[in-house]
C-alpha positions in Angstrom: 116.9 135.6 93.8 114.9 136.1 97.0 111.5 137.7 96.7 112.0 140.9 98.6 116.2 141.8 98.2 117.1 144.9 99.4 117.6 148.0 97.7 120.7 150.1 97.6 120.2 153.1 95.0 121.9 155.3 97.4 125.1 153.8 96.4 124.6 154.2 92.8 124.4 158.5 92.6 127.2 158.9 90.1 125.2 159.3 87.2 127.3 156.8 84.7 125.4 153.8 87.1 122.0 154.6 85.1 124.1 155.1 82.4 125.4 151.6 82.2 122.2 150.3 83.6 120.7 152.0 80.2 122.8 151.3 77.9 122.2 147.3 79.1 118.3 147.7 78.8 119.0 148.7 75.4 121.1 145.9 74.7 118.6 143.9 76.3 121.1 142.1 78.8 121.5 142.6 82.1 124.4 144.7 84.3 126.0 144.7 87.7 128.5 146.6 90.2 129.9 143.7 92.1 132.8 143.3 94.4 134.7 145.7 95.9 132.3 148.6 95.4 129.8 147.3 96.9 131.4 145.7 100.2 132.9 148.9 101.0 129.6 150.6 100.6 128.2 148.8 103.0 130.7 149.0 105.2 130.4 152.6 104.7 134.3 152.6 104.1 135.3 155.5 101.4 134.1 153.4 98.1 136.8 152.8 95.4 137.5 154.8 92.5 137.8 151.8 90.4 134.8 150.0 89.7 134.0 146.3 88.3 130.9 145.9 86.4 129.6 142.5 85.3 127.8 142.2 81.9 125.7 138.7 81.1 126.9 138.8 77.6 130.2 140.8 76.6 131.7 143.0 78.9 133.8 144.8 75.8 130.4 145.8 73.6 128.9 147.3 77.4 132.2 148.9 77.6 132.3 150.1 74.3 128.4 151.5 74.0 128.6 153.3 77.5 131.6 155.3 76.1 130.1 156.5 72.7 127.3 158.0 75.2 129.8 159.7 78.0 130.8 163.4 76.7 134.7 163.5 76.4 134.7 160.6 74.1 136.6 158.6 76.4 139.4 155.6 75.6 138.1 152.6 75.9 141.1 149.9 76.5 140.1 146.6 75.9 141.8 143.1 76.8 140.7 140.6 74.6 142.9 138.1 76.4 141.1 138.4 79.7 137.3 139.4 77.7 137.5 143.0 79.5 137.8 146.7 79.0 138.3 149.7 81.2 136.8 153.0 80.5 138.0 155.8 82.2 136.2 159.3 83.6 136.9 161.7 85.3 137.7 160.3 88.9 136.6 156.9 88.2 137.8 153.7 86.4 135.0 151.2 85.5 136.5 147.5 84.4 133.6 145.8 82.3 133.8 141.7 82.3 131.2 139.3 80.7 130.0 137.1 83.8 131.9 133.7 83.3 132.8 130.4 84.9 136.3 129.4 85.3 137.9 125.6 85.9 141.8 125.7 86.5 144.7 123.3 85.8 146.4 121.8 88.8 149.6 123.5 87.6 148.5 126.4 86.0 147.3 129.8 86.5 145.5 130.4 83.2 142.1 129.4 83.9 139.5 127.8 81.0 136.6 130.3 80.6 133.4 130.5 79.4 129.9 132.1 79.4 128.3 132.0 82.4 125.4 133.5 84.7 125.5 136.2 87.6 126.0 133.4 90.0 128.7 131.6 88.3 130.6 134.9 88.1 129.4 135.4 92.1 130.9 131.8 92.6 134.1 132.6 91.1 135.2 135.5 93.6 137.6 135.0 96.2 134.9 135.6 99.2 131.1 136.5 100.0 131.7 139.6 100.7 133.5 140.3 97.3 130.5 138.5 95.3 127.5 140.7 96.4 126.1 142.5 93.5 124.0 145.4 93.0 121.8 145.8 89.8 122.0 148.3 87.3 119.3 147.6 85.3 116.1 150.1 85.5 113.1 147.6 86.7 115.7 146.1 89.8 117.9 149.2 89.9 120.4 149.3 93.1 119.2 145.3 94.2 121.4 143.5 95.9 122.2 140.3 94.8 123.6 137.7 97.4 123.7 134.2 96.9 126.4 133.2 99.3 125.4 135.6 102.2 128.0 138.2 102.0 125.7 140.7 104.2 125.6 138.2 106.9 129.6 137.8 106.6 130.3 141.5 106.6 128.1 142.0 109.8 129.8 139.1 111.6 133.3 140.4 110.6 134.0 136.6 108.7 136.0 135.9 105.5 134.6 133.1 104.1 134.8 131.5 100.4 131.6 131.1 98.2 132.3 127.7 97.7 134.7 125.2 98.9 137.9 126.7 100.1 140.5 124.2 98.8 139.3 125.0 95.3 139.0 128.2 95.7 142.9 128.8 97.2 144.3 125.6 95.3 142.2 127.2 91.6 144.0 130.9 92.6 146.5 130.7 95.3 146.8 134.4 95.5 143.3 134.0 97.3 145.1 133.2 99.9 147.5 136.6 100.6 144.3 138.2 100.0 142.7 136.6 102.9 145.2 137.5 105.2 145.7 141.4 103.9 141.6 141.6 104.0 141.8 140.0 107.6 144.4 143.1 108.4 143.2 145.7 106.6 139.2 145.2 108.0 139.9 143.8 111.1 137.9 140.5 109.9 138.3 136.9 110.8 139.0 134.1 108.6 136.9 131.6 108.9 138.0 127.9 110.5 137.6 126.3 106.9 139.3 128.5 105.0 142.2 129.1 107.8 142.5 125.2 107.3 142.5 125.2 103.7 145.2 128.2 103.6 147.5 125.7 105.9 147.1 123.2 103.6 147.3 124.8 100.2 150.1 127.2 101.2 152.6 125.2 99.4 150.9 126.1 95.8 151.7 129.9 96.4 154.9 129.1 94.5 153.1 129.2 91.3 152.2 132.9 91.9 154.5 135.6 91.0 156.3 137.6 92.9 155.2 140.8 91.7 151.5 139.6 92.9 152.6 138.4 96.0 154.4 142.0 96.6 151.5 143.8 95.7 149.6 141.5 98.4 152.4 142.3 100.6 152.6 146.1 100.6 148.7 146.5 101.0 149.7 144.2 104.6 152.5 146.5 105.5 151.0 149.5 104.9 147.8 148.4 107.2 147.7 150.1 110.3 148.5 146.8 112.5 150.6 145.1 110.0 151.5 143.0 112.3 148.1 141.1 112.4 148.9 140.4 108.4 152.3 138.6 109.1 151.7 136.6 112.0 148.3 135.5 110.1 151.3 134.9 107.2 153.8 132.7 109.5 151.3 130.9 110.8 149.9 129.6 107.8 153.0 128.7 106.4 152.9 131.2 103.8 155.8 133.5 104.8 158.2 130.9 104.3 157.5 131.2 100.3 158.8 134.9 100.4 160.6 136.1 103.4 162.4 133.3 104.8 165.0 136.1 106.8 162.2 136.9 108.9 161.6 132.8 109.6 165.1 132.5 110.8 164.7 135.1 113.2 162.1 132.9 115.1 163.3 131.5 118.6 165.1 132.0 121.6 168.3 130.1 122.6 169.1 130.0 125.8 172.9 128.8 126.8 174.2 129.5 130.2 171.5 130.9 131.4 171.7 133.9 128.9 169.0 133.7 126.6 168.2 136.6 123.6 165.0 138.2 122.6 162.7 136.6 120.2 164.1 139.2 117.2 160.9 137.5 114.9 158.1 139.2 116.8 160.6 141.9 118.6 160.5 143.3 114.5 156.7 143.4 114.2 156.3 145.1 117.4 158.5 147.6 115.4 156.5 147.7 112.0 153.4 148.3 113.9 155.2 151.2 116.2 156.5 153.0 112.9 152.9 152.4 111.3 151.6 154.9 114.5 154.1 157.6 112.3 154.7 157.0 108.8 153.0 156.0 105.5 155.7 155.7 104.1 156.3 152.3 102.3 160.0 152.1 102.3 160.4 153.2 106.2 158.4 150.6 106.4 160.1 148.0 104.8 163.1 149.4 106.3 161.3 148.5 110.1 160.8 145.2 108.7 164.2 144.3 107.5 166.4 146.2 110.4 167.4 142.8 111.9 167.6 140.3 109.6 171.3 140.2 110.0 170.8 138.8 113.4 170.3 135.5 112.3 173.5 135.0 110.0 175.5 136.3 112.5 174.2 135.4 115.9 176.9 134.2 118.3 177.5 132.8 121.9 180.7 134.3 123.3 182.1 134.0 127.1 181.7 136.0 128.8 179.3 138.4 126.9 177.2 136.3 125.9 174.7 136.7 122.6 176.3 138.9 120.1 175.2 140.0 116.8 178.5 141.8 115.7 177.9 143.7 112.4 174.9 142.6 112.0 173.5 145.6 110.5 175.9 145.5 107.3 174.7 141.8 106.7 171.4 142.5 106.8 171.6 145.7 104.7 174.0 143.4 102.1 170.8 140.5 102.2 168.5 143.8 101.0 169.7 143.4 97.9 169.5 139.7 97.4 166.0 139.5 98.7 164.6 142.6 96.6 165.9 140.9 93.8 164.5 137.8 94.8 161.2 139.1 94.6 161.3 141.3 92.1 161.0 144.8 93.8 162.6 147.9 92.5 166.6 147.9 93.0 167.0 151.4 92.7 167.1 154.5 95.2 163.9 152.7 96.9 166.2 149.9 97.5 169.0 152.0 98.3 167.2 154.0 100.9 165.9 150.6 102.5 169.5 149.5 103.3 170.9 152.9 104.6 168.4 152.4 107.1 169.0 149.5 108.0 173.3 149.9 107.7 172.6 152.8 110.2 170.2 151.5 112.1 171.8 151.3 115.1 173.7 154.2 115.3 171.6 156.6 116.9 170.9 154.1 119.4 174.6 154.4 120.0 174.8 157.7 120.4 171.7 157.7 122.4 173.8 155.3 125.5 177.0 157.2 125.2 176.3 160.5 125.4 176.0 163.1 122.1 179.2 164.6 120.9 179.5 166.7 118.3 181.7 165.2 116.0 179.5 162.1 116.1 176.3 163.6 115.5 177.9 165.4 112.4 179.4 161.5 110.9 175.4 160.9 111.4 174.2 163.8 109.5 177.0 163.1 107.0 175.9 159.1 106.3 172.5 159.8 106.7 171.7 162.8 104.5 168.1 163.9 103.4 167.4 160.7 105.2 168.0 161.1 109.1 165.0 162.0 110.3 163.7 158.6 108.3 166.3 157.2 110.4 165.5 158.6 114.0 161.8 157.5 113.4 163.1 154.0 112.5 165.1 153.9 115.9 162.8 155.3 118.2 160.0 152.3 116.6 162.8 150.2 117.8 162.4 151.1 121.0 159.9 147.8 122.4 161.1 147.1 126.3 158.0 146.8 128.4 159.6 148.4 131.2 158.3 152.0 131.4 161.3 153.7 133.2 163.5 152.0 130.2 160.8 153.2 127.8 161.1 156.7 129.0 164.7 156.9 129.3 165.2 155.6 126.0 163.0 158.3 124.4 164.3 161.1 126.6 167.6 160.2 125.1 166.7 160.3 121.4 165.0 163.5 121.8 168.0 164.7 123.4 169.9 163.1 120.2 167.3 164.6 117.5 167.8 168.0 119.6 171.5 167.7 118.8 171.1 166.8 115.3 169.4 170.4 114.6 171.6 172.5 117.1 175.2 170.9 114.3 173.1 170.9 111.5 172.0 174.7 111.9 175.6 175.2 112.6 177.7 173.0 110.3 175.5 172.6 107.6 176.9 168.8 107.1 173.4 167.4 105.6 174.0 167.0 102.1 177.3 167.8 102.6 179.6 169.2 99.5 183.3 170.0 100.8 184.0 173.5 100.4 187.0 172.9 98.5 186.5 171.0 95.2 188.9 168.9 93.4 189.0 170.8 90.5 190.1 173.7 93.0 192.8 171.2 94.3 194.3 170.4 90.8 194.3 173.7 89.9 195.6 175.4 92.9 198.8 172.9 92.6 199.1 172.9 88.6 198.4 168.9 88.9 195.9 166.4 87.1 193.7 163.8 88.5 195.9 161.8 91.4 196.0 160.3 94.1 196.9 163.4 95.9 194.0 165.0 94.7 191.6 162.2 96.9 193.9 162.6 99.8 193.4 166.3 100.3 189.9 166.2 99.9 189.3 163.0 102.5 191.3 164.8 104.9 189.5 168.0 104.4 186.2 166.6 105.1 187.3 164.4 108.2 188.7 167.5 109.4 184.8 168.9 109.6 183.5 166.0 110.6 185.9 165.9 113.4 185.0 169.7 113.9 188.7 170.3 113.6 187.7 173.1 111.0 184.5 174.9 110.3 182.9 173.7 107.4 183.9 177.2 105.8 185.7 178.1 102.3 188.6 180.3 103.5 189.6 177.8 106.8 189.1 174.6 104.1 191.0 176.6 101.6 194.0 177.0 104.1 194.1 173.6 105.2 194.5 172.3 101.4 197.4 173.9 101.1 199.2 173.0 104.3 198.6 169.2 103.4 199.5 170.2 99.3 203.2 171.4 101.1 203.3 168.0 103.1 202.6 166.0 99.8 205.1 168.1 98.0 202.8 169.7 96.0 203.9 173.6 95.2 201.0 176.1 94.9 200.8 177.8 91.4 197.9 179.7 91.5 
């Protein structure tokens, strides 16, 4: 410890920080916030609502003593497993841990424990300026504690490891998606060792789960440059363990003289547009997805040249398959995700060839709840760095979204339920569940759709039985 550390009681106001720092006196051990807490503190970032607290002794009799003293008599849930406990107030979550060392297995991720000091637990963290400390205990109340010069790092914007960075990524390879979401989310650097030691550990990340890696993954794309995050990814060769559909779209070919745009980076430039506009997690997985049907179905045809024909229902067929490789939800969240991206070019469409009604109404009808999801999505795909291009094209698709409310307010198509049902149908022609039944009611809607009829009971109603008389069907009610 340095003679003179500096003092930082100011972070410690909530009053269950003396509490702790008590109840440890009493115990005669010794307690610390450490981690995240504390770097955002200083950073004076908005601090977390969960809190870590290192104990040098056990963590679960800390735990267990501080929440016999809080009023409410709160829960306290230990993890014998992992030697922690969380007790939880009102607005806060504090994880207790007894400080420990840890030595891994090449091949494992369950790591040997035991007792150790403040620094050994400081040693153990991911990077300096996740290991600074502050003390709990009354005589050094609100120290900081910094062995591996955390301060210095957060002032100089550096991500470094407290020790050497091969062990530290090889030991926990999720280290290493952490680096790269802290580097995007805080605007920090990685340092030169560790950017090495990521390029050359990046191959252990497939001993990590997916869920892990996902929940690395969504804190990147929901930074506000995610972009940052996944070139920092594909770079170090860790995107290749995950999203190889995005690795495919890397490259230009150019044959003839016709060459395509590089769809790889072309897609971040659209995350990090929708990021301006959404925080919504799905849109923006939806942005990152939109084109990975390119690849699979990239052709060179004379004399058009580079086609991607249908590429949008490939790419929203690989959704599937690649949420259930990694082990993301496959149910309306994944749904939504590849509506976007099956209808993510027809807008764009409509935006070139001029807005007729009927169109607009087949895109409120596939679209649903979802179309304004779907127009943000398009106009982030809008990346040409030519600014008469860039105006036209957003002239257009406010000219489009115009459209969309002028049917909608008259149609009523969103959410569309035909105005004649087929329990109507069967009963109006005496007849059970058949084919016929599926006919009418098709032709009824494409009727709307078409703007043939108003989406209205009485002029549905008289249509159903013009096409019951062409099917044969006699009307009996």
């Amino acid at each position: 410890m340095i003679p003179n550390p500096p003092t930082y009681a100011s972070a410690l106001q909530n009053p269950i920080f003396k509490l702790i720092g008590q109840t440890a006196d009493n115990m005669e051990t010794e307690a610390y916030v450490i981690g995240g807490f504390v770097r955002d503190y200083l950073m004076q970032r908005n601090t977390p609502k969960d809190i870590d607290v290192v104990a040098i002794g056990s963590g679960i009799d800390l735990a267990q003593r501080v929440a016999a003293r809080l009023s409410g008599n709160p829960s306290v849930q230990v993890f014998k497993n992992f030697g922690t406990a969380m007790v939880k107030t009102p607005g806060l979550e504090v994880e207790f841990v007894g400080a420990r060392k840890e030595s891994y297995q090449r091949h494992s991720r369950k790591p040997a424990v035991e007792n150790g000091s403040l620094k050994d637990d400081q040693l153990r963290r991911d990077f300096t300026i996740n290991a600074m400390a502050l003390s709990l205990n009354e005589k050094t109340f609100g120290q900081l504690l910094d062995p591996f010069n955390g301060l210095s790092d957060l002032e100089s914007k550096i991500l470094r490891t407290p020790t050497n960075p091969n062990i530290t990524f090889s030991d926990d390879p999720l280290r290493m998606m952490r680096a790269v979401r802290f580097a995007t989310q805080l605007g920090f650097k990685i340092s030169e060792e560790a950017y090495a030691a990521i390029e050359q550990n990046h191959n252990r990340l497939d001993i990590i789960s997916r869920e892990r890696i996902v929940d690395e993954l969504h804190k990147i794309l929901l930074s506000p440059k995610p972009s940052v995050g996944f070139l920092l990814l594909e770079k170090t060769g860790l995107l290749q363990h995950f999203l190889p559909e995005l690795i495919a779209l890397k490259g230009i070919e150019e044959i003839e003289g016709q060459r395509h745009k590089d769809n790889f980076y072309h897609t971040f430039e659209v995350v990090d547009n929708i990021a301006k506009y959404t925080d919504d997690l799905w849109l923006r997985w939806a942005a990152l997805l939109h084109d990975i049907g390119k690849a699979p179905t990239k052709k060179f045809q004379e004399p058009i040249g580079w086609t991607f024909h249908g590429h949008e229902f490939v790419g929203s067929k690989m959704v599937y398959k690649l949420f259930k490789r990694l082990k993301m939800p496959l149910n309306e969240k994944m749904k939504f995700v590849q509506k976007m991206v099956l209808l993510s070019s027809r807008p764009i469409a409509l935006s070139n060839d001029g807005v007729t009604d009927s169109a607009v109404r087949r895109l409120i009808f596939d679209a649903g709840e979802d179309i304004d999801s779907l127009m943000t999505l398009c106009e982030a795909d809008i990346t040409t760095k030519n600014p008469n291009r860039f105006q036209k094209y957003h002239d257009n698709f406010r000219m489009v979204r115009q459209k969309i409310e002028e049917v909608e307010a008259r149609d009523h198509v969103r959410n569309f339920q035909p105005p004649v049902s087929g329990e109507q149908i069967m009963e109006t022609f005496g007849i059970g569940p058949c084919r016929e039944v599926g006919q009418i009611k098709d032709a009824i809607k494409e009727a709307i759709l078409d703007g043939k009829i108003p989406n209205e009971n009485q002029a549905a109603h008289e249509m159903m039985l013009k096409l019951g008389e062409k099917l044969g069907l006699q009307k009996v009610h």
